[in-house]
C-alpha positions as CSV (number, residue, x, y, z in Angstrom):
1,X,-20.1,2.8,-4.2
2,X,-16.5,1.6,-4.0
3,X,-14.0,4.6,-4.1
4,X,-11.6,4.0,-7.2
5,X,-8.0,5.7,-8.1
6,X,-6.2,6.4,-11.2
7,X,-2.8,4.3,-11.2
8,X,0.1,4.3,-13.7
9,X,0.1,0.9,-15.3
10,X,3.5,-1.2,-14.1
11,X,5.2,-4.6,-15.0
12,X,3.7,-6.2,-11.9
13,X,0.0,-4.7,-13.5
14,X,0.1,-6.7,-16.7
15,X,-2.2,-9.9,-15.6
16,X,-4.9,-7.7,-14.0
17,X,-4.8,-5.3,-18.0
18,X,-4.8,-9.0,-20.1
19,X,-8.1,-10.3,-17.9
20,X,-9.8,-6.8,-18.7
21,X,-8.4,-7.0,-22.1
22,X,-9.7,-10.5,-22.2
23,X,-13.0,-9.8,-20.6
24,X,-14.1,-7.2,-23.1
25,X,-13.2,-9.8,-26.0
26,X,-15.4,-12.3,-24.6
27,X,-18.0,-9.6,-24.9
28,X,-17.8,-9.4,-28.5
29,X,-15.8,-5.8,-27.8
30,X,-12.7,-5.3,-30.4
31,X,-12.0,-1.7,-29.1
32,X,-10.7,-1.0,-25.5
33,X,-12.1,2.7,-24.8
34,X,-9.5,4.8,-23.1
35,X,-6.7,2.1,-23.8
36,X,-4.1,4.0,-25.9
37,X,-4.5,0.9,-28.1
38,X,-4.3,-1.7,-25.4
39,X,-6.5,-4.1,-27.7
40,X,-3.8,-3.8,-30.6
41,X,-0.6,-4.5,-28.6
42,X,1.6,-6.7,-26.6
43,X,1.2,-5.7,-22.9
44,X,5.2,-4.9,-22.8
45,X,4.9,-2.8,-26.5
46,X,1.7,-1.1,-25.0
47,X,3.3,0.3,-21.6
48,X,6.6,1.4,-23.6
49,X,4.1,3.6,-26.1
50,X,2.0,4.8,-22.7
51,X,5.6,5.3,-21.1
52,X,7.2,7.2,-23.7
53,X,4.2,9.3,-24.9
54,X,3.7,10.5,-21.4
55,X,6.6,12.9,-21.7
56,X,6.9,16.1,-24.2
57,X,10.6,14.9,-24.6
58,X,9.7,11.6,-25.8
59,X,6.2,11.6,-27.0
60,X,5.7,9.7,-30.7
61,X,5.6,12.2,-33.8
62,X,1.9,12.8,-34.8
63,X,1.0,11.7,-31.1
64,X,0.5,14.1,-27.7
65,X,1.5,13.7,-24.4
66,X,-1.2,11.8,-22.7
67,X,-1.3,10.4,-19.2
68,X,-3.1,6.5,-19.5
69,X,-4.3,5.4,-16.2
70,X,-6.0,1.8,-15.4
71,X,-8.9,2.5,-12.7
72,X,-8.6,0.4,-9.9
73,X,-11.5,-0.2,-7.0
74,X,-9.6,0.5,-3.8
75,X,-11.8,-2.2,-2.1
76,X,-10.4,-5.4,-3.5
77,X,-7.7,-4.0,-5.9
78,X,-9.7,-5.6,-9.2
79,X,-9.4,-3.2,-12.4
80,X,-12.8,-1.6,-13.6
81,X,-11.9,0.7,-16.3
82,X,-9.4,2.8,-18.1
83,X,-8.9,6.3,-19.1
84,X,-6.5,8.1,-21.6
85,X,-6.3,12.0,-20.8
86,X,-4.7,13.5,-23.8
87,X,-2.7,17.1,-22.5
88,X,-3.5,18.8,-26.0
89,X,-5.8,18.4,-29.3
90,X,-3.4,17.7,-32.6
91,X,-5.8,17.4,-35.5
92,X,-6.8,13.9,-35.9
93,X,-8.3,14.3,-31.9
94,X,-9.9,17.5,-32.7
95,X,-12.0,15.9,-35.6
96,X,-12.4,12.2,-34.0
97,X,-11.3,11.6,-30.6
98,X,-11.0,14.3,-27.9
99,X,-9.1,15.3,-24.7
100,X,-10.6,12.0,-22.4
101,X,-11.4,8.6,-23.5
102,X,-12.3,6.3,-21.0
103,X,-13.9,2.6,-20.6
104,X,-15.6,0.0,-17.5
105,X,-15.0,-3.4,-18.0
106,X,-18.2,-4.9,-18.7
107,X,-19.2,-7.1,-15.4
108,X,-18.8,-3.5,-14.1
109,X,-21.0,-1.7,-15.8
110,X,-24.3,0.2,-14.9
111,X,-22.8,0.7,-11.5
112,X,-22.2,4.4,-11.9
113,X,-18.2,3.8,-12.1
114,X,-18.3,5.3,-15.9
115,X,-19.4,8.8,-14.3
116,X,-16.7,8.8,-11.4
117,X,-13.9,8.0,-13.8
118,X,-15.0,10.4,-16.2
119,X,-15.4,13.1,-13.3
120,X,-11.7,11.9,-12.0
121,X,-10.6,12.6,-15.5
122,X,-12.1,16.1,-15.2
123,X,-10.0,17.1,-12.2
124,X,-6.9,15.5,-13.8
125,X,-7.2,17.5,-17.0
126,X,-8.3,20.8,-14.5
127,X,-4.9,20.1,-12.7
128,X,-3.1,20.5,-16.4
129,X,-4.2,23.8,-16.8
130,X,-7.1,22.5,-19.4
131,X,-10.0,25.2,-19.7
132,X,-12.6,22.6,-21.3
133,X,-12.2,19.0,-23.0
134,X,-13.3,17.0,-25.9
135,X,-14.8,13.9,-25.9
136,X,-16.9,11.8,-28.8
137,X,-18.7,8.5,-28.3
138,X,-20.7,6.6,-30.7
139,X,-24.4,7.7,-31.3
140,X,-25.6,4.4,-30.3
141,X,-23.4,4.5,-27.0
142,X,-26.3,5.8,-24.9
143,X,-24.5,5.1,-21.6
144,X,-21.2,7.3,-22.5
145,X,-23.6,10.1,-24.2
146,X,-25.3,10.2,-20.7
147,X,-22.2,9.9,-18.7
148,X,-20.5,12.6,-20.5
149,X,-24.0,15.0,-20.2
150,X,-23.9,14.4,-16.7
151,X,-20.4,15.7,-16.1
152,X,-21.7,18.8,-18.5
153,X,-21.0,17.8,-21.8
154,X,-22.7,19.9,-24.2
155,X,-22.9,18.8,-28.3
156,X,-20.8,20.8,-30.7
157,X,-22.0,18.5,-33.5
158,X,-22.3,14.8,-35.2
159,X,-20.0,13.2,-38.1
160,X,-20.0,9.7,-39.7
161,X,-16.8,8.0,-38.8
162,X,-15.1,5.8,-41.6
163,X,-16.4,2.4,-40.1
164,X,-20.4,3.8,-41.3
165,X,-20.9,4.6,-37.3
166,X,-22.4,8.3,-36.0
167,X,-20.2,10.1,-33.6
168,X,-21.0,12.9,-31.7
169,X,-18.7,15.8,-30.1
170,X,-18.9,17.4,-26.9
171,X,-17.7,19.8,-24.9
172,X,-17.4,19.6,-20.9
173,X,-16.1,23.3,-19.6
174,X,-13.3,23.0,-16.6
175,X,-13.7,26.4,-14.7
């Protein structure tokens, strides 16, 4: 398997973010997992929000700092996924979404890349001092369920989300 790094988005970054944006459109996906809203924004609004909400100083009221990184296979330099590592829980991520979200573009999928970027993410948030994370995927998202029980997510419990769909909570501890 190709070895892939986390890197800052930049400027020079936005055509390879609007073909994965693009690409996950095309496949009837409205919601960009680990995005920080990527699939509701302008590429320049997006990387000012990811920008300033990486910083305590300048991080959006009713947001946390979070560190947004696009994956990228060293290989050939394409973009296979994305992950949003939130540094701390406020209350909306400690009912719905969790420390870590994260996303593979689809023509990369079922290649084991959702498991390494999930286990990057682990060493990220174990390099912030984070004891354990949250994470939540969809009940029907069998691939994430099994990607985050590999990295040793264990269920704290299910809820029905607004939209009528069944999430489910885990916990993955760091030490």
């Amino acid at each position: 398997m190709d070895n892939l790094e986390l890197v800052k988005p930049t400027h020079e970054m936005m055509h390879s973010a609007l073909a994965y944006k693009i690409e996950h459109l095309r496949n009837g996906e409205t919601e960009l997992h680990g995005s920080s809203l990527l699939h509701e924004m302008e590429f320049e609004d997006w990387l000012n929000l990811v920008m300033v909400n990486s910083s305590p100083e300048t991080v959006h009221e009713n947001w946390v700092v979070a560190s947004t990184f696009f994956v990228i296979r060293k290989s050939d330099r394409k973009m296979i996924g994305m992950v949003d590592i939130r540094h701390s829980l406020n209350d909306f991520l400690a009912s719905y979404g969790g420390h870590i979200g994260y996303g593979v573009r689809p023509s990369e999928r079922k290649k084991g890349y959702g498991t390494q970027i999930l286990q990057m993410a682990l060493t990220y948030a174990r390099g912030l001092g984070l004891s354990r994370v949250m994470l939540a995927c969809n009940q029907d998202n069998i691939a994430s369920r099994k990607i985050i029980q590999t990295c040793g997510g264990v269920k704290e419990r299910e809820f029905v989300h607004s939209d009528g769909k069944c999430v489910e909570v885990y916990w993955i501890e760091l030490n």
